[in-house]
C-alpha positions in Angstrom: -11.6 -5.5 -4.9 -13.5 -2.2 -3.6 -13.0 1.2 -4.2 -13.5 3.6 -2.2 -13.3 7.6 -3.1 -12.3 10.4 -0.6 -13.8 13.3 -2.3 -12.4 17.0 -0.6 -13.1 20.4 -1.7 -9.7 20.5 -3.5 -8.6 17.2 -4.1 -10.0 13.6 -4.5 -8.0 10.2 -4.1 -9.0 6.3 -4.1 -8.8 3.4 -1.3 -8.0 0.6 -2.8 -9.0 -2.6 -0.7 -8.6 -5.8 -1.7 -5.9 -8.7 -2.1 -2.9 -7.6 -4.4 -4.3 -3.7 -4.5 -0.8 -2.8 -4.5 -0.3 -4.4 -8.1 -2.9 -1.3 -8.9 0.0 1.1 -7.5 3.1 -0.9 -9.4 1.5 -0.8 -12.6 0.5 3.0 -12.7 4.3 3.5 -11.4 5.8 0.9 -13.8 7.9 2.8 -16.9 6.5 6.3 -17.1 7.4 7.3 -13.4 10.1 8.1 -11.2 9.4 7.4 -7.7 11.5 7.7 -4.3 10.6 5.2 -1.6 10.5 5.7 2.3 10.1 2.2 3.4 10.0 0.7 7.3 12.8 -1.8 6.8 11.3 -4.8 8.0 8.2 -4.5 5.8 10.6 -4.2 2.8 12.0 -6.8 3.8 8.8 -9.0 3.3 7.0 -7.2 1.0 9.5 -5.1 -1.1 10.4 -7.6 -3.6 6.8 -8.2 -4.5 6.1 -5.0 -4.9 9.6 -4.1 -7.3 9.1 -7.6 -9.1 9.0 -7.0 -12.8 8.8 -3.1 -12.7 11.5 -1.4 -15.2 12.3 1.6 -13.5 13.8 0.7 -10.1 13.3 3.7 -7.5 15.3 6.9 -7.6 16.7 6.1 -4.1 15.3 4.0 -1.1 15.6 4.9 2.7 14.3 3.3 6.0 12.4 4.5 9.0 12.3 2.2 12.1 9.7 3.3 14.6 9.0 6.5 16.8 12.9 7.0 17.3 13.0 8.2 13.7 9.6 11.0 13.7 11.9 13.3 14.1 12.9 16.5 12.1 16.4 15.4 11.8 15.8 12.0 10.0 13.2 14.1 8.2 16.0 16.0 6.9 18.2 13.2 5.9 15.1 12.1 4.1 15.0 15.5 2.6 18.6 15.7 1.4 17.9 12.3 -0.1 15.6 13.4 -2.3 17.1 16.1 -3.5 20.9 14.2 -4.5 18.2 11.7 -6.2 16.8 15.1 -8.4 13.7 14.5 -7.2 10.8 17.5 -9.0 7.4 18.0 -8.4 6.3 16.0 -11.0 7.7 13.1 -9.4 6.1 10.7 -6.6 7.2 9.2 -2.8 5.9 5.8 -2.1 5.6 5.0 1.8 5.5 1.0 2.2 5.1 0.8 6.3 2.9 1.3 9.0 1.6 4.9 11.1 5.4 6.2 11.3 6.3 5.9 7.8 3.7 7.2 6.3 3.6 10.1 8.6 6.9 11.0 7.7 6.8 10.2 3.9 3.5 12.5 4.0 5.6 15.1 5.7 8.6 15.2 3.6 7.0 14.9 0.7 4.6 18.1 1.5 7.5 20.1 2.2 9.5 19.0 -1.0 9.3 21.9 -3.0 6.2 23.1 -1.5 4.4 19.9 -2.5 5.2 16.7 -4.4 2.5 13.6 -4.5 2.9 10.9 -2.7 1.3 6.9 -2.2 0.8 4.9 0.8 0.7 1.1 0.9 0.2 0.5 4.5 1.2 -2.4 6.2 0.3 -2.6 9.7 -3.6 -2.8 11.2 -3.6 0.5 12.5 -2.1 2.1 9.7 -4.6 0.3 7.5 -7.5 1.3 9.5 -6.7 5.0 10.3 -3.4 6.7 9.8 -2.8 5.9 5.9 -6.3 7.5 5.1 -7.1 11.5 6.0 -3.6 13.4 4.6 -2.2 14.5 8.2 1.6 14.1 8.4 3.8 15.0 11.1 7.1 14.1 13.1 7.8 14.3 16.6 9.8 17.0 19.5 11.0 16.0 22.8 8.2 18.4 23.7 5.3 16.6 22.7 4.2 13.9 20.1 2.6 15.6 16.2 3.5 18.8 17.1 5.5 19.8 13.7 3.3 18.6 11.1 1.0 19.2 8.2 -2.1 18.4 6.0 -1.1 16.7 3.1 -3.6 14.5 1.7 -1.9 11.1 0.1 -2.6 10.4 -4.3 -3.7 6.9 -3.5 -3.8 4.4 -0.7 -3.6 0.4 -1.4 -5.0 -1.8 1.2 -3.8 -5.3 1.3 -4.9 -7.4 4.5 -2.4 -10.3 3.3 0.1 -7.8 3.7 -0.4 -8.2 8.5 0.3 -11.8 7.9 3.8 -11.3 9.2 3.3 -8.9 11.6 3.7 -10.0 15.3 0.8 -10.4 17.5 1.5 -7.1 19.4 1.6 -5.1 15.8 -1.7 -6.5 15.4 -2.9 -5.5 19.0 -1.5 -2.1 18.6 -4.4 -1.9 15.5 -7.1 -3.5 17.6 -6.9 -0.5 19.6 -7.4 2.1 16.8 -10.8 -0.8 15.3 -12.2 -0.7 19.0 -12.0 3.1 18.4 -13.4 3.8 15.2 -16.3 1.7 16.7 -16.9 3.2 19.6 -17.2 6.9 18.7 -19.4 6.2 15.6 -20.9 2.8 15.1 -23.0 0.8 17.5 -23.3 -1.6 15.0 -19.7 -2.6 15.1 -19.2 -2.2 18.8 -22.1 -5.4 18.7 -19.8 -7.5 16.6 -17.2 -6.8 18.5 -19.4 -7.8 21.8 -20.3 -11.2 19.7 -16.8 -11.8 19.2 -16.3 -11.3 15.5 -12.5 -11.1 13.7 -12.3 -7.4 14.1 -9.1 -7.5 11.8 -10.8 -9.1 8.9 -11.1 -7.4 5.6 -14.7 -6.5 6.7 -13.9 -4.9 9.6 -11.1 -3.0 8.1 -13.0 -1.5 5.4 -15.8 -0.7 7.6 -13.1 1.5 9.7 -11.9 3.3 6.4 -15.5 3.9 5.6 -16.0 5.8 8.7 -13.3 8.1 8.3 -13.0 9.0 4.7 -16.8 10.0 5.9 -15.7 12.4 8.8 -12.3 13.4 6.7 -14.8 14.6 3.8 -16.4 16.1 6.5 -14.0 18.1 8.4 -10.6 17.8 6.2 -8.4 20.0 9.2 -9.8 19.0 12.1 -11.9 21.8 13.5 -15.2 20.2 14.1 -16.3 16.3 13.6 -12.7 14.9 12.8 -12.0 16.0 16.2 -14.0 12.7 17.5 -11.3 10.2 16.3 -9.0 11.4 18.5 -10.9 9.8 21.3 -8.2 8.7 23.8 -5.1 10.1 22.1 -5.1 13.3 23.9 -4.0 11.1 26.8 -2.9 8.2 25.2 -0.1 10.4 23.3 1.1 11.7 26.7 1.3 8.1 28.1 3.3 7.2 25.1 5.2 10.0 25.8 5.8 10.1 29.8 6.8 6.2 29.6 9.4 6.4 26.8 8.8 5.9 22.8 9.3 2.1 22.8 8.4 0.9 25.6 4.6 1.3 25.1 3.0 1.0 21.5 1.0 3.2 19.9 -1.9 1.2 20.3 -0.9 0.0 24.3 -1.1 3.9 25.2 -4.5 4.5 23.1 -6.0 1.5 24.9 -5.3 3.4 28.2 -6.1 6.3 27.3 -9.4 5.3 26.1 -9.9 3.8 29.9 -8.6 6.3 31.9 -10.6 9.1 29.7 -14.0 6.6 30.0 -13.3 6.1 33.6 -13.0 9.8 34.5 -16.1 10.7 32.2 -18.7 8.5 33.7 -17.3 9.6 37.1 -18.5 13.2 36.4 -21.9 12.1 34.0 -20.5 12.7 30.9 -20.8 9.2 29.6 -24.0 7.0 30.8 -23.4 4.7 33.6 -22.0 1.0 32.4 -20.1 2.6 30.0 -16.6 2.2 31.5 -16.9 -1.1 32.4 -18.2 -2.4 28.6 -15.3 -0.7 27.8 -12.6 -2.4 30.0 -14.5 -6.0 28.9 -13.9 -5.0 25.1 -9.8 -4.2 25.9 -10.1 -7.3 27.7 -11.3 -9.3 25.3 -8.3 -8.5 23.0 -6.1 -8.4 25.2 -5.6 -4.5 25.5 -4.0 -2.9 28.5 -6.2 -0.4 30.5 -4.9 0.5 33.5 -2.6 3.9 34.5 -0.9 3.9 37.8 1.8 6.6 37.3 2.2 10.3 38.4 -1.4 12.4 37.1 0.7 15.7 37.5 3.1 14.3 34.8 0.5 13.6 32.5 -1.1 16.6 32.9 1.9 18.8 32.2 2.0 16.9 29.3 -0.7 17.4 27.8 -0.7 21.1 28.6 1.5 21.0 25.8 -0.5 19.6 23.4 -1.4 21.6 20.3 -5.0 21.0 20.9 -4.2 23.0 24.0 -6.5 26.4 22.9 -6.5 29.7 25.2 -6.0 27.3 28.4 -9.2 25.0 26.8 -9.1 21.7 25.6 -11.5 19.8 23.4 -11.9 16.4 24.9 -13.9 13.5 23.5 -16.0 11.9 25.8 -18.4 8.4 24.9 -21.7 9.5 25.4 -22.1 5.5 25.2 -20.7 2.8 23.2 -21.1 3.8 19.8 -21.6 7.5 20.5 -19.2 10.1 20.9 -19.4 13.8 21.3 -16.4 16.7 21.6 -16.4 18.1 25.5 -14.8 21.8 25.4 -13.2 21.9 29.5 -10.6 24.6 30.9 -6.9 22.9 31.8 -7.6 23.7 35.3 -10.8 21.5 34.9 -9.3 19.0 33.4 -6.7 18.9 35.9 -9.1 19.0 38.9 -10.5 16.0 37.5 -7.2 14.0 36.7 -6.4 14.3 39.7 -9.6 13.2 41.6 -8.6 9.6 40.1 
């Protein structure tokens, strides 16, 4: 098993990676703790029972999240309310046991629970694995816009278990791809070759190379004002897509990929990215499958991400790929950006 630490100015936690990490979690829990779960029912469902096997203090209370339809303030008030009937105190702890929505949430309510309470992840999706689980930011959705309540609230411990996306369905494990293909484009050229050579880029490997990478920039820039900024390479757009074509009926991931394309495809157009770049790009999505392509109404997406909380005095930071491998954070006005949407 390997450790990783995530070392801040105020706070330090450990990535557990590695077959059965969660036993790590269950047996620090295990008789001296109470603990509230926040679970995604169908990964309690296949992994609940091993993780509640043999431990002598059951949970406090249980509840379920089911996708984006529950980031929302009102379910994170249920959530709340929970907690409180189940006398939670801040010496207590929430376990998440899901993927990207449930942890988001869990982190959220639990860094509003009377002002602070700790809280675990055990993620069980790719994309969770590789990037949401690790970096404390928590969050729920409006109508208005996707993360726009939300908060830094870094997690006590995160258990890594790749046995644990053995039942996931091949489009769970797609939506991850997207967030690996990431990770290795804006900061490793090393990885963007494996992935060229057409290595398992949802091994164990490949997943801890992906944590690696952003504990670095997390340790780095913990609230996102400088060199975090650079994982959120085609989400700016990617979030509005999810957005404009209805929670659901794109993943996560889906809307990432083509937001990743459409973003490439617009910054080699103007010289921001070396020439080639877009198409090595669209052959790596295609390679796995990855949708890349956005026919729908620009001024839509543009209004959209107008509202985005990265939205600063009428300038946006985008992130642009200098190459494959490279990234770098673009500052451009809204009109700019919307010139050039629009020129596509």
């Amino acid at each position: 098993m390997s450790v990783l630490n995530v070392t801040l100015k105020d706070n330090e936690y450990k990535i557990y990676i590695g077959k059965d990490s969660i036993l790590n979690l269950r047996d620090y829990l295990k008789g001296k703790s109470r603990y509230f779960i926040i679970a995604d029912h169908n990964a309690f469902i296949n992994h609940g029972k091993q993780f509640l096997k043999d431990m002598n203090n059951p949970p406090e209370d249980m509840i379920f999240v089911s996708g984006e339809k529950d980031k929302t303030l009102q379910k994170a008030e249920t959530i709340l309310s929970r907690m409180v009937q189940a006398k939670m105190t801040r010496s207590d702890y929430v376990v998440s046991l899901g993927g990207g929505v449930c942890g988001d949430i869990a982190g959220f309510c639990s860094s509003v629970y009377m002002r602070g309470i700790k809280y675990f992840q055990i993620p069980t999706t790719l994309l969770s694995q590789v990037d949401s689980s690790v970096g404390g930011k928590c969050g729920v959705n409006l109508k208005e816009g996707k993360n726009l309540i939300g908060t830094f609230h870094q997690p006590s411990g995160v258990f890594i278990d790749r046995s644990l996306l053995d039942t996931l369905p091949e489009r769970e494990m797609k939506c991850g791809k997207a967030e690996v293909i990431k990770t290795a484009l804006i900061k490793d050229s090393s990885l963007v070759e494996k992935i060229d050579s057409g290595h398992d880029i949802t091994s164990i490997e490949f997943i801890e190379s992906c944590i690696d990478i952003k504990r670095k920039v997390v340790e780095n820039d913990q609230f996102d004002y400088g060199e975090r900024m650079l994982l959120n390479f085609g989400h700016t757009l990617g979030h509005a897509i999810e957005a404009i074509s209805g929670y659901g009926k794109l993943s996560h991931g889906e809307a990432i990929s083509i937001g990743m394309a459409v973003i490439t495809k617009l910054s080699e157009k103007y010289h921001y990215s070396e020439s080639g770049t877009y198409d090595h790009l669209i052959r790596i999505l295609k390679m796995h499958g990855l949708p890349y392509e956005y026919k729908e109404d620009m001024n839509k997406l543009f209004n959209y991400i107008s509202n985005d909380k990265k939205n600063m005095n009428n300038k946006m930071n985008i992130v642009f790929l200098k190459k494959p491998g490279q990234a770098y954070i673009h500052s451009t006005s809204l009109v700019n950006l919307y010139n050039m949407l629009g020129s596509l």
